[in-house]
Steps between C-alpha positions, in 0.01 A plus 500: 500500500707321250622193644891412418571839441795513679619198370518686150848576407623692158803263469803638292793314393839642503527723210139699602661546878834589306265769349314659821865556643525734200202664520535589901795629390386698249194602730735612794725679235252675374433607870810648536511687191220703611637579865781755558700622791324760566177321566716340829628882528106573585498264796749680684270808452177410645599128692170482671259483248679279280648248826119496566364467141762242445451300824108471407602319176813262618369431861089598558361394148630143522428445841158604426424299168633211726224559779228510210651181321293355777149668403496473182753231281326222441815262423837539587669566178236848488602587843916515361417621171363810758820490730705539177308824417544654762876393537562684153632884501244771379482549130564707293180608391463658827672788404302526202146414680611746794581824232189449337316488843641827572687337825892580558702336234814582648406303796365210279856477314704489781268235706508256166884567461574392860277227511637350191844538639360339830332178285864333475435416814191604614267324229638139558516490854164596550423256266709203722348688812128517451509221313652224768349701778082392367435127544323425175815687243781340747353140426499647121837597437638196723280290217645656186840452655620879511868543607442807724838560520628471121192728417600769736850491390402477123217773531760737696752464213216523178336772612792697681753522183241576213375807719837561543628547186201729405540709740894541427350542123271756578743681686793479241316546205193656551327565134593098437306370822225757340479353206508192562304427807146476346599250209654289752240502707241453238705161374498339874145561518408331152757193589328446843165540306617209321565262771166580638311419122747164506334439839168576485530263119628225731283520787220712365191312634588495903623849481215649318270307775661654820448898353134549631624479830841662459374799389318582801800448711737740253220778567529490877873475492527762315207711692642419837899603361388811353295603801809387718690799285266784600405403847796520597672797330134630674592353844859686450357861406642473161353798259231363227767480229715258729196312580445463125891377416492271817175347363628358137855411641308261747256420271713467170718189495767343245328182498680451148791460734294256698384286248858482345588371861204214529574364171889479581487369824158381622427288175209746427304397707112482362301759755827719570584582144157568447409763755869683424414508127202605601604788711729632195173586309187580751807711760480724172152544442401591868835707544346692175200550604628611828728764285210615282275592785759652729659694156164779535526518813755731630716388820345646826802751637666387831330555827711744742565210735703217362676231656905489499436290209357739310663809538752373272405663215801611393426514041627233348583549094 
């Protein structure tokens, strides 16, 4: 273990916190512009798969990764940097990871779309919750002096009105949102890419110490959230290609959004920024893998008997 690892902080002055406000809001805009109405529409059309799929990644996943916080975070700072994973919404590349698996798409669209709309609130109270609630990340954020309120408030209002606005974009103006989702995207990634290289310049050595023993705890996370996804879309009867979709939205998480969040409000702290970083890359590489082994092999048909669950299976396009 690294000693003082939670005592490492990526400190930013005013004009570099200035400039994560702009790039959460250019993250969460870029959400919006690639939701729609019609993705809500789909709720209303099969409510129990996607209440349940849904539920498993605002309520069940972060309750979990708290419980195994305990078995296997070394410091304190690791053990948030996990509860700030798992308080993030399913990414996009779920939808992607989930076509090429050969799972239900349509499902995987309209789970990401309303658990993004869900992380306005969703993402930082779970944060606040699971957070204050272990012993070791309470005494944490009481030591780094974290308003709970003021971030609350502040995270409601910078990640509520960017989504927003893309959404009202997307709807209004459909071929713009198109157009210029990606790039946007693309240029919030690079500028968060470039706080992390300023970091890891300033406080290179520690950081590059503590990843021998953070990567084991990103592959278990990761194992034990993806296996969450199918066990219980298995548990609920759900048809193979459900089971495949509930899988990478568990599994899949925007930890871009996370990181953004650590670095604003938690003063980046050392082992926390590490393992979400971490999780933006090696959730990617297993999710592919995943996708690449699952794409030749065809989706088992539904068994006769399904729970109510399941027998929702009214076609989504």
């Amino acid at each position: 273990m690294t000693p003082g690892l939670d005592d490492v902080t990526l400190n930013l002055d005013a004009s570099a916190r200035s400039g994560l406000s702009i790039i959460l809001a250019m993250m969460m805009f870029s959400v919006g512009l690639g939701l729609s109405l019609d993705d809500f529409r789909r709720v209303l059309r099969r409510p129990g798969v996607i209440l349940f799929g849904t539920a498993l990644q605002v309520i069940v996943l972060p309750a979990v990764t708290f419980l195994l916080t305990f078995a296997i975070a070394p410091t304190a700072s690791i053990a948030l940097g996990m509860m700030v994973v798992a308080a993030c919404p399913g990414g996009n590349a779920s939808n992607v990871l989930t076509q090429a698996a050969r799972g239900d798409a349509a499902l995987s669209v309209s789970l990401t779309a309303l658990s993004s709309a869900l992380a306005v609130l969703t993402t930082p109270f779970n944060i606040l919750f699971w957070a204050g609630l272990h012993p070791r990340t309470s005494h944490l954020l009481s030591t780094i002096g974290l308003d709970r309120g003021a971030f609350l408030s502040e995270a409601v209002l910078t990640l509520g009105f960017p989504l927003a606005a893309g959404l009202f974009l997307a709807e209004r103006t459909t071929s713009i949102a198109k157009r210029i989702r990606k790039p946007l995207h693309t240029l919030s990634l690079l500028a968060l890419g470039g706080f992390i290289v300023g970091a890891l310049i300033t406080n290179g050595s520690p950081l590059a110490q503590a990843g021998w023993f953070i990567f084991p705890v990103l592959v278990i996370q990761d194992g034990v959230a993806l296996a969450l996804g199918y066990g219980a879309a298995r548990l609920a009867g759900l048809p193979d290609s459900a089971r495949r979709a509930f899988t990478f939205e568990t599994g899949i998480r925007n930890s871009g959004l996370g990181l953004v969040i650590l670095l604003g409000h938690f003063k980046g702290l050392g082992g926390a920024a590490l393992i979400t970083a971490g999780w933006g890359v090696w959730h990617l590489i297993s999710g592919g893998a995943l996708a690449a082994w699952w794409s030749r092999r065809p989706p088992r048909p539904p068994l006769i008997a399904q729970s109510a669950i399941a027998t929702e299976t009214e076609p989504l396009t």
